[in-house]
N, CA, C and O atoms as a GROMACS GRO file, in nm:
protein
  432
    1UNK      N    1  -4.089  -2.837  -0.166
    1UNK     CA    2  -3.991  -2.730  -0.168
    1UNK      C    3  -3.897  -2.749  -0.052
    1UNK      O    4  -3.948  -2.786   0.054
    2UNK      N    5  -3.776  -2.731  -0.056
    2UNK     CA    6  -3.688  -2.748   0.041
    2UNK      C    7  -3.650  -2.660   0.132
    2UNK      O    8  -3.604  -2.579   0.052
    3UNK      N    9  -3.630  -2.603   0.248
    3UNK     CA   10  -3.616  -2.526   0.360
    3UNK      C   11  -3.462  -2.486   0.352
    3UNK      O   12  -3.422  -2.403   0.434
    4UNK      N   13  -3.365  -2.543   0.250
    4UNK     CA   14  -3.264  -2.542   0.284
    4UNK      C   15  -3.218  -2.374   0.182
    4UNK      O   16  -3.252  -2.386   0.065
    5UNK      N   17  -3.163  -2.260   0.210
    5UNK     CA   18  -3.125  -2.185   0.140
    5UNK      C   19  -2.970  -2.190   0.049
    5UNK      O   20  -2.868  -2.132   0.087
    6UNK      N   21  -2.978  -2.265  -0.065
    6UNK     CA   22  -2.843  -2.256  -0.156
    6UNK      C   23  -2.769  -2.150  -0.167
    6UNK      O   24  -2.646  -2.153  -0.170
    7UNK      N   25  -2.844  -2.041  -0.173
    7UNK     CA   26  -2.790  -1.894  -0.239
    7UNK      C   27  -2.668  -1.818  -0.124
    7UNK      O   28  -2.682  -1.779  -0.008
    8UNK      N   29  -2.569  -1.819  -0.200
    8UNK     CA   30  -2.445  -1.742  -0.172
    8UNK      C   31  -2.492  -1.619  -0.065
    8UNK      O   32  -2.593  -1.550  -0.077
    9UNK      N   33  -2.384  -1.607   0.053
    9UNK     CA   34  -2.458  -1.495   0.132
    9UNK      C   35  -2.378  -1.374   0.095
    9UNK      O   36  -2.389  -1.279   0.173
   10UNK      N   37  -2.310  -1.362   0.006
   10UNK     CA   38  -2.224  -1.268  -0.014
   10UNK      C   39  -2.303  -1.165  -0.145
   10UNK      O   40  -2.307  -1.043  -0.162
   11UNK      N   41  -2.350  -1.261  -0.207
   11UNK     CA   42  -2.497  -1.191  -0.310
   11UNK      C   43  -2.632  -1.270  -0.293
   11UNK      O   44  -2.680  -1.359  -0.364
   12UNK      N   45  -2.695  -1.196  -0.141
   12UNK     CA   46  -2.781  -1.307  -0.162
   12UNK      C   47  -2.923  -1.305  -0.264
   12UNK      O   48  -3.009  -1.393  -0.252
   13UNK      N   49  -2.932  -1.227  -0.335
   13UNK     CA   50  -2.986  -1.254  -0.464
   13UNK      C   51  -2.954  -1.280  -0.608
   13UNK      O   52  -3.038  -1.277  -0.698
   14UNK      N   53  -2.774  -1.317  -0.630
   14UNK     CA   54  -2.761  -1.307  -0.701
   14UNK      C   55  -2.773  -1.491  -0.784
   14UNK      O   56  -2.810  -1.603  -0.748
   15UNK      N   57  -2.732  -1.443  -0.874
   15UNK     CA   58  -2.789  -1.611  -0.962
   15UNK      C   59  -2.652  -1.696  -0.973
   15UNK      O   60  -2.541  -1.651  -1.004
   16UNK      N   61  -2.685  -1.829  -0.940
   16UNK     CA   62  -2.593  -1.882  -0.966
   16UNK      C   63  -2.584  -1.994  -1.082
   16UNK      O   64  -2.683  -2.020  -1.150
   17UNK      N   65  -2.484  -2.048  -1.096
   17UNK     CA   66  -2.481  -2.179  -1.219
   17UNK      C   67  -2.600  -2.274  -1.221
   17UNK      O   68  -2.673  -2.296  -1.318
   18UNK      N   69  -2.611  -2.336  -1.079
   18UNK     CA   70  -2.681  -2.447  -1.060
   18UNK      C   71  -2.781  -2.334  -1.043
   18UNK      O   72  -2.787  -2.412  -1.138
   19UNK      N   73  -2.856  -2.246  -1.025
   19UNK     CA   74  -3.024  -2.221  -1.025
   19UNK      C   75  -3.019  -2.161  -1.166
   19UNK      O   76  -3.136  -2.146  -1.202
   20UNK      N   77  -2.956  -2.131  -1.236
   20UNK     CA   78  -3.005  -2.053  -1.398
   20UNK      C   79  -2.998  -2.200  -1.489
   20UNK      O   80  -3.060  -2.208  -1.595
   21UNK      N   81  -2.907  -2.327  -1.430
   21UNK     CA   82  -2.906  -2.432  -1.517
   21UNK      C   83  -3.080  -2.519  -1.452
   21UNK      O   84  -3.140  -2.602  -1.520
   22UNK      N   85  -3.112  -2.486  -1.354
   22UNK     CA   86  -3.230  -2.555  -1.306
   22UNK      C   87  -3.327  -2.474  -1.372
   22UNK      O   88  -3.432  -2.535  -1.392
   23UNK      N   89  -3.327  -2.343  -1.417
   23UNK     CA   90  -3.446  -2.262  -1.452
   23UNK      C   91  -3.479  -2.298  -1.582
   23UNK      O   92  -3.596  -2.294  -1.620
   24UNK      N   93  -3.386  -2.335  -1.655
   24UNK     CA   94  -3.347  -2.381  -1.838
   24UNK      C   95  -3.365  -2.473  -1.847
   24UNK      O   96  -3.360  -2.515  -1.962
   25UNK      N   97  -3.401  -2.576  -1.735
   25UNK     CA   98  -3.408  -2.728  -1.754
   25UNK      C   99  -3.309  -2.809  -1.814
   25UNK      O  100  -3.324  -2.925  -1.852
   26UNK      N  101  -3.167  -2.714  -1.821
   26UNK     CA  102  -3.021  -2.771  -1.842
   26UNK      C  103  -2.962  -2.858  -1.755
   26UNK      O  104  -3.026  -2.837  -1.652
   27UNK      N  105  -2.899  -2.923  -1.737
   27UNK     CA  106  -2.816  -2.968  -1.631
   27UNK      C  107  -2.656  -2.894  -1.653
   27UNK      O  108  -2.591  -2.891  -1.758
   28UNK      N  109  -2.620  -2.838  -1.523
   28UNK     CA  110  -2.515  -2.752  -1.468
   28UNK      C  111  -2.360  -2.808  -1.555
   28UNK      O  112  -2.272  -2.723  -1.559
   29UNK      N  113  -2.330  -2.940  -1.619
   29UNK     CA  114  -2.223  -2.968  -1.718
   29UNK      C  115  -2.251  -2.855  -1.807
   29UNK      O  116  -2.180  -2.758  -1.832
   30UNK      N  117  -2.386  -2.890  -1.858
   30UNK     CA  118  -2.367  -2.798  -2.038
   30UNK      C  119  -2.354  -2.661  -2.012
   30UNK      O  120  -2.356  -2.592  -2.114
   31UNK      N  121  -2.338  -2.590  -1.884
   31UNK     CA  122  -2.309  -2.462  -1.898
   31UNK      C  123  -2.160  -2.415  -1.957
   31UNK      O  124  -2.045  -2.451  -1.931
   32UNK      N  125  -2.210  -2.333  -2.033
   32UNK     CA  126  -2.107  -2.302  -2.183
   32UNK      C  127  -1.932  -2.235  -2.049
   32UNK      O  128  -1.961  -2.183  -1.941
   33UNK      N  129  -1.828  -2.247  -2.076
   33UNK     CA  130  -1.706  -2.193  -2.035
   33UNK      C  131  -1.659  -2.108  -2.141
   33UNK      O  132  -1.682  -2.115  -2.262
   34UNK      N  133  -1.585  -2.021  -2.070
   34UNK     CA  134  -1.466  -1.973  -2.246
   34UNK      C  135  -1.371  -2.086  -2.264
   34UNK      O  136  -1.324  -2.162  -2.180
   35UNK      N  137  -1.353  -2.080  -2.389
   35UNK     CA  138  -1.290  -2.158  -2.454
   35UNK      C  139  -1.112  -2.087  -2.434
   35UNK      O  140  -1.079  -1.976  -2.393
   36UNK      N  141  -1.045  -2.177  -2.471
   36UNK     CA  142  -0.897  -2.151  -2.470
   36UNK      C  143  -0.836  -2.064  -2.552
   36UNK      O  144  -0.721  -2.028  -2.530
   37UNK      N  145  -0.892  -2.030  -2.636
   37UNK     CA  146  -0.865  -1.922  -2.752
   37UNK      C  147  -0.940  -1.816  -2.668
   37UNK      O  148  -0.887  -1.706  -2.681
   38UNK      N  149  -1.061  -1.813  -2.575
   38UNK     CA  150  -1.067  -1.657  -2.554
   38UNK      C  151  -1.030  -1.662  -2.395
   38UNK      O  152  -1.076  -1.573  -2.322
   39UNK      N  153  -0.949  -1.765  -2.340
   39UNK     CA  154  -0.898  -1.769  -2.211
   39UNK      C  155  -0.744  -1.688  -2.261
   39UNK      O  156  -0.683  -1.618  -2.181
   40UNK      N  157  -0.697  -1.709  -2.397
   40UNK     CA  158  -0.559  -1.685  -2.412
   40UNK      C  159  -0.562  -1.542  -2.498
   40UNK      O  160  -0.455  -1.498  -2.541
   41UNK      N  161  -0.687  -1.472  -2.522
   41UNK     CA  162  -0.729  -1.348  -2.552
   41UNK      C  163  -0.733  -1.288  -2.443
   41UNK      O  164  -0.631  -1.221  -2.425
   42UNK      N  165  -0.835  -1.282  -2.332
   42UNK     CA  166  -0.833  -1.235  -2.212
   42UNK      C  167  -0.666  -1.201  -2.158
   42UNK      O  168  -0.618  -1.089  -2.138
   43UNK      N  169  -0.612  -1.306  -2.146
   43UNK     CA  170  -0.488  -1.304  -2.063
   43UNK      C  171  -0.389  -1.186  -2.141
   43UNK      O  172  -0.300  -1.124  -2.082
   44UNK      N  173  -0.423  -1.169  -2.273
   44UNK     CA  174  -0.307  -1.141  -2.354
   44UNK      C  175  -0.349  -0.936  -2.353
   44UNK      O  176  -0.270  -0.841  -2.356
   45UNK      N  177  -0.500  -0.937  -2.348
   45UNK     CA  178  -0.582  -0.788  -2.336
   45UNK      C  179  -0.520  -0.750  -2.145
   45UNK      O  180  -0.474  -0.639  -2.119
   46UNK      N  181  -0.528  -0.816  -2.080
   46UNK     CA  182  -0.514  -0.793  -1.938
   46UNK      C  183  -0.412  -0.750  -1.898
   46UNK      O  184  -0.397  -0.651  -1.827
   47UNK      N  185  -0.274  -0.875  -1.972
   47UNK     CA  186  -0.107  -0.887  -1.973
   47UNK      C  187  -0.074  -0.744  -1.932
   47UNK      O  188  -0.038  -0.700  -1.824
   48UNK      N  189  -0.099  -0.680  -2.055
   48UNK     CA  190   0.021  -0.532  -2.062
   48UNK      C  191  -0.126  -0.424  -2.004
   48UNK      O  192  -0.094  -0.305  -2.006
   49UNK      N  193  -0.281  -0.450  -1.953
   49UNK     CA  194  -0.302  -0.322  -1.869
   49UNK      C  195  -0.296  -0.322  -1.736
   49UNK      O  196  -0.315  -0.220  -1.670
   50UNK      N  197  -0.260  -0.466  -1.673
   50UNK     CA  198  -0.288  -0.482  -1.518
   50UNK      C  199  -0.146  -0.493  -1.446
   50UNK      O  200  -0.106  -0.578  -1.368
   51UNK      N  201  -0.085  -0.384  -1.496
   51UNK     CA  202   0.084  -0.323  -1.461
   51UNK      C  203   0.078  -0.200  -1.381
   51UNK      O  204   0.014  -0.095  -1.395
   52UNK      N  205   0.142  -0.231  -1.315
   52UNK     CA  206   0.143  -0.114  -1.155
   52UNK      C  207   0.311  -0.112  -1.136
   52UNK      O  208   0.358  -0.225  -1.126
   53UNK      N  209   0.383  -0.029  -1.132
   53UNK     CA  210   0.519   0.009  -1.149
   53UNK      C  211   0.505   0.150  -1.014
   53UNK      O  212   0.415   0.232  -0.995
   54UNK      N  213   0.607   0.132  -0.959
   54UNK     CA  214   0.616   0.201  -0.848
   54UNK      C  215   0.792   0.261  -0.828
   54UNK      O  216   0.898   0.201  -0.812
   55UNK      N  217   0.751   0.431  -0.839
   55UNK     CA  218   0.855   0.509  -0.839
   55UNK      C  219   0.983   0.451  -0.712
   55UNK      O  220   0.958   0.409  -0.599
   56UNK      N  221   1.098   0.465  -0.765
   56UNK     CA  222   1.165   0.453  -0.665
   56UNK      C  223   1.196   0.562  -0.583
   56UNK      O  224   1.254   0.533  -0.478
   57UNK      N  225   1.171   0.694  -0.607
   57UNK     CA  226   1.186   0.736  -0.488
   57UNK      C  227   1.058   0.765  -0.401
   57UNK      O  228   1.043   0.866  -0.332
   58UNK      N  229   0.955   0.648  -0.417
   58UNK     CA  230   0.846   0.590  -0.344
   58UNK      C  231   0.880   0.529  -0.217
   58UNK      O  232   0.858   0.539  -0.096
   59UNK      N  233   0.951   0.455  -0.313
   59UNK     CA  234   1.026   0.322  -0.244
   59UNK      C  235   1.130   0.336  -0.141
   59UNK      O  236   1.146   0.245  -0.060
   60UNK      N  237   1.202   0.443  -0.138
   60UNK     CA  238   1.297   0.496  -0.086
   60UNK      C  239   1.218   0.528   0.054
   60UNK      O  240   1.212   0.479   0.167
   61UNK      N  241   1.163   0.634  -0.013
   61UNK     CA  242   1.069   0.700   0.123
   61UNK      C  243   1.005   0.630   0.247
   61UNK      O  244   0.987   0.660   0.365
   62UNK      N  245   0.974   0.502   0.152
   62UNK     CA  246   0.896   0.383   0.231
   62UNK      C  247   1.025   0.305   0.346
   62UNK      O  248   1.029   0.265   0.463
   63UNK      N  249   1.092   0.312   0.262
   63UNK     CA  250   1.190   0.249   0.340
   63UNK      C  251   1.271   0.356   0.450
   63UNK      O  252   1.283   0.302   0.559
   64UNK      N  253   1.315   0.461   0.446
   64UNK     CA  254   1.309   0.548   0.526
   64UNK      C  255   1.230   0.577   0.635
   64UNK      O  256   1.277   0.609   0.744
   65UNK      N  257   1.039   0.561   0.596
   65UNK     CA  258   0.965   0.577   0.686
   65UNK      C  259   0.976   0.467   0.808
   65UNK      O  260   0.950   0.493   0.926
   66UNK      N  261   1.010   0.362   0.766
   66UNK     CA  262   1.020   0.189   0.811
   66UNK      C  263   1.171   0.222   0.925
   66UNK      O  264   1.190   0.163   1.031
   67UNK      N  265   1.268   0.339   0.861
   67UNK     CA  266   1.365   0.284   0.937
   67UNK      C  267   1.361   0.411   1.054
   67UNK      O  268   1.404   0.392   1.168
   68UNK      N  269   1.303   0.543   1.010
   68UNK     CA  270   1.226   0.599   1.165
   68UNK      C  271   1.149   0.488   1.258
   68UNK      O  272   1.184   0.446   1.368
   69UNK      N  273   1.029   0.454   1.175
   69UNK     CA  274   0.970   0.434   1.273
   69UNK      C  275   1.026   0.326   1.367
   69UNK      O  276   0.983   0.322   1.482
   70UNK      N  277   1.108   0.250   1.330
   70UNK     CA  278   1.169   0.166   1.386
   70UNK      C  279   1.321   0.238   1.489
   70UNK      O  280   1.416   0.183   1.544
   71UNK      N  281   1.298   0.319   1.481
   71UNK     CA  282   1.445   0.386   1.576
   71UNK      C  283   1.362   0.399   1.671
   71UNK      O  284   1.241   0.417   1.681
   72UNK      N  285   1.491   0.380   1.773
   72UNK     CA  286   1.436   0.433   1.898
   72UNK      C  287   1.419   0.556   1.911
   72UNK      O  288   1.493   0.627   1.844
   73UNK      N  289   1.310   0.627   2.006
   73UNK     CA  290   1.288   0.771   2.029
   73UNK      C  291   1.388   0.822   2.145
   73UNK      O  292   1.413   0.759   2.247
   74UNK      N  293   1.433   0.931   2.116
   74UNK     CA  294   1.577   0.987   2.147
   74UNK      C  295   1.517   1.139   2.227
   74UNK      O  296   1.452   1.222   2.162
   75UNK      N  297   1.541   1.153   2.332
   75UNK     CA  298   1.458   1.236   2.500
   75UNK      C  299   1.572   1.386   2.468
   75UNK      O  300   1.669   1.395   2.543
   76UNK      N  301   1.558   1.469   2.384
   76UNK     CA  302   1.657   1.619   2.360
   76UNK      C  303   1.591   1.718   2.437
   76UNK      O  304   1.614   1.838   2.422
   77UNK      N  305   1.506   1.668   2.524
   77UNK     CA  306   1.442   1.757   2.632
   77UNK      C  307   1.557   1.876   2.706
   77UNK      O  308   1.572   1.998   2.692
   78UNK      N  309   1.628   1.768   2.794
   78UNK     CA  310   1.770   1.853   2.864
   78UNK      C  311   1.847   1.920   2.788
   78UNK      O  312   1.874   2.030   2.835
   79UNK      N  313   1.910   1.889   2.654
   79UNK     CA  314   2.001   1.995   2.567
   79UNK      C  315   1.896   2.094   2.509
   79UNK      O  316   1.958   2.193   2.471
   80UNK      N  317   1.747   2.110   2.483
   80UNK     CA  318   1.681   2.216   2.449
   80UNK      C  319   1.676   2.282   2.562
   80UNK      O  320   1.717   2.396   2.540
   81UNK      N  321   1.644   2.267   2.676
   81UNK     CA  322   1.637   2.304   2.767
   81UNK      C  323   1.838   2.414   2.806
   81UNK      O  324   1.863   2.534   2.807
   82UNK      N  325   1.896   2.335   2.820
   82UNK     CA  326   2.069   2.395   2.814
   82UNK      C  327   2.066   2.525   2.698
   82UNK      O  328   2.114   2.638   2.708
   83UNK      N  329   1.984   2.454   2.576
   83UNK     CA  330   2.064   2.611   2.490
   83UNK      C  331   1.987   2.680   2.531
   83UNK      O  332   2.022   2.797   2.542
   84UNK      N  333   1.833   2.640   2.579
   84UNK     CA  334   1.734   2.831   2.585
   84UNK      C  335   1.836   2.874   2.687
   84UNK      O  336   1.912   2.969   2.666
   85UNK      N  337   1.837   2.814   2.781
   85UNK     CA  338   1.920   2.870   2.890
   85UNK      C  339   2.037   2.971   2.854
   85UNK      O  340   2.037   3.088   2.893
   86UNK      N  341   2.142   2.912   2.772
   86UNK     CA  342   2.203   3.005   2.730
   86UNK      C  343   2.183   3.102   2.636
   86UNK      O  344   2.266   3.192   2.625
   87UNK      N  345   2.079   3.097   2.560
   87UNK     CA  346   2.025   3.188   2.465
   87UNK      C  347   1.972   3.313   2.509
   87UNK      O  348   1.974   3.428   2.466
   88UNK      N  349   1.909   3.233   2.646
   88UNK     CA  350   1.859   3.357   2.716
   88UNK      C  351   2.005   3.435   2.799
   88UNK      O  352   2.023   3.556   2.785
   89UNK      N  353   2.067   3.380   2.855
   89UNK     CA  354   2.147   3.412   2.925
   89UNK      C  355   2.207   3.534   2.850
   89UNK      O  356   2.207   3.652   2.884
   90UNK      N  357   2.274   3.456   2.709
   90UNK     CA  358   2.363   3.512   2.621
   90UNK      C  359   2.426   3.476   2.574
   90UNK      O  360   2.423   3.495   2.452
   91UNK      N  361   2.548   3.384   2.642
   91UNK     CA  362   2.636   3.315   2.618
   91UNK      C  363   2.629   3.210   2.535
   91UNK      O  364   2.724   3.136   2.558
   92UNK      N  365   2.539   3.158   2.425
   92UNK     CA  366   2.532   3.077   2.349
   92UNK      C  367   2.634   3.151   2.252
   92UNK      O  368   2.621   3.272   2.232
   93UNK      N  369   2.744   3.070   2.188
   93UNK     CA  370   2.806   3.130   2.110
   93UNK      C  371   2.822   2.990   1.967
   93UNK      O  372   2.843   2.871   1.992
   94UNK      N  373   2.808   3.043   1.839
   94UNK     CA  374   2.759   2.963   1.724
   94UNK      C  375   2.920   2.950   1.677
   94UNK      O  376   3.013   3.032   1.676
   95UNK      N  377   2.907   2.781   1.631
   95UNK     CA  378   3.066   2.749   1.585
   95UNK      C  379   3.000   2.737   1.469
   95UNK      O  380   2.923   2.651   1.426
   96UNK      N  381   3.060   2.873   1.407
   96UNK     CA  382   3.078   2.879   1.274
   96UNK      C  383   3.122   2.815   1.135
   96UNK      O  384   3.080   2.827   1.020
   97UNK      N  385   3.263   2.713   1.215
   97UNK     CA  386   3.315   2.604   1.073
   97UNK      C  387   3.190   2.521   1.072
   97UNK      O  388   3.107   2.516   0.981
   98UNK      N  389   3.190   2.429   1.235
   98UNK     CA  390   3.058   2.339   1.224
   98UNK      C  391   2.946   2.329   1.139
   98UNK      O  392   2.900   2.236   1.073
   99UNK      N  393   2.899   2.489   1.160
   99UNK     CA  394   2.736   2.498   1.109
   99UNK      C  395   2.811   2.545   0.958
   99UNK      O  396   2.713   2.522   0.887
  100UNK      N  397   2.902   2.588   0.875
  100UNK     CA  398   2.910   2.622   0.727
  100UNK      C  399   2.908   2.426   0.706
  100UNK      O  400   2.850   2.394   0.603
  101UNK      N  401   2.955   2.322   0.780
  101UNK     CA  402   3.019   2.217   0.767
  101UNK      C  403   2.876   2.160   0.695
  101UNK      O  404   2.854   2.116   0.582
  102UNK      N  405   2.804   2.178   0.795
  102UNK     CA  406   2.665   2.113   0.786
  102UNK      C  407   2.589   2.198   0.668
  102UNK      O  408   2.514   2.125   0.603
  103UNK      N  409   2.591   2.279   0.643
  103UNK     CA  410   2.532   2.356   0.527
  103UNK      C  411   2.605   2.341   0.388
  103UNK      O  412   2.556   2.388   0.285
  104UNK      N  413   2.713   2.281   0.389
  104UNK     CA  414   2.766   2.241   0.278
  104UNK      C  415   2.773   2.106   0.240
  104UNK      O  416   2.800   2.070   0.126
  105UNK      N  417   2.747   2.018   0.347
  105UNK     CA  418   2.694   1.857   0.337
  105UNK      C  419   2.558   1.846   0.278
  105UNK      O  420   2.526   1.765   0.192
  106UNK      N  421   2.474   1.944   0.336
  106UNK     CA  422   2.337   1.918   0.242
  106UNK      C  423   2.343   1.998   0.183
  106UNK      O  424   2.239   1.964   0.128
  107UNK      N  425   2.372   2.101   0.124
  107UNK     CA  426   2.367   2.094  -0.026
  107UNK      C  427   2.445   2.004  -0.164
  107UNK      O  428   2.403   2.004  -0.280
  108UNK      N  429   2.566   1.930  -0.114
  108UNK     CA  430   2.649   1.838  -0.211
  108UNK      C  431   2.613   1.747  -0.138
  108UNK      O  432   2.648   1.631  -0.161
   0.00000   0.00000   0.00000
């Protein structure tokens, strides 16, 4: 008996060609293959279910996420800091065309 272990370590009990053709007293050629008629069955059953289609506004998002994360990070510490100041103060006063400007860009 040989010391040497053949068996795959990824199943290591599982069976392989050469020990099920040694158990049969076959030699490892005559083990049967599919044939080309059910290699070109397989392919043809597989073809149209192993389709993965991906929304574009997946895709969008993905690419969006890619182009944050890739910006530089931008320090609004000091201007948050400026408006409480004036918020508290009082004197914050709201430009009205501006902010309708911006409220009518995102919605059209």
């Amino acid at each position: 008996m040989s010391s040497i272990d053949t068996r795959s370590t990824f199943f290591p009990r599982g069976r392989s060609p050469q020990t099920e053709a040694a158990k049969n007293g076959t030699g490892v050629d005559s083990i049967k293959r599919n044939t080309t008629e059910r290699a070109t069955e397989i392919s043809d059953k597989t073809g149209t279910d192993a389709k993965v289609s991906i929304p574009e506004g997946i895709k969008d998002f993905s690419r969006i996420k890619k182009a944050a994360t890739a910006a530089p990070e931008t320090d609004n510490s000091e201007k948050i800091a400026r408006l409480k100041a004036q918020i508290q103060a009082g004197t914050y006063e709201v430009d009205y065309d501006a902010l309708a400007d911006k409220i009518l860009n995102s919605e059209f």
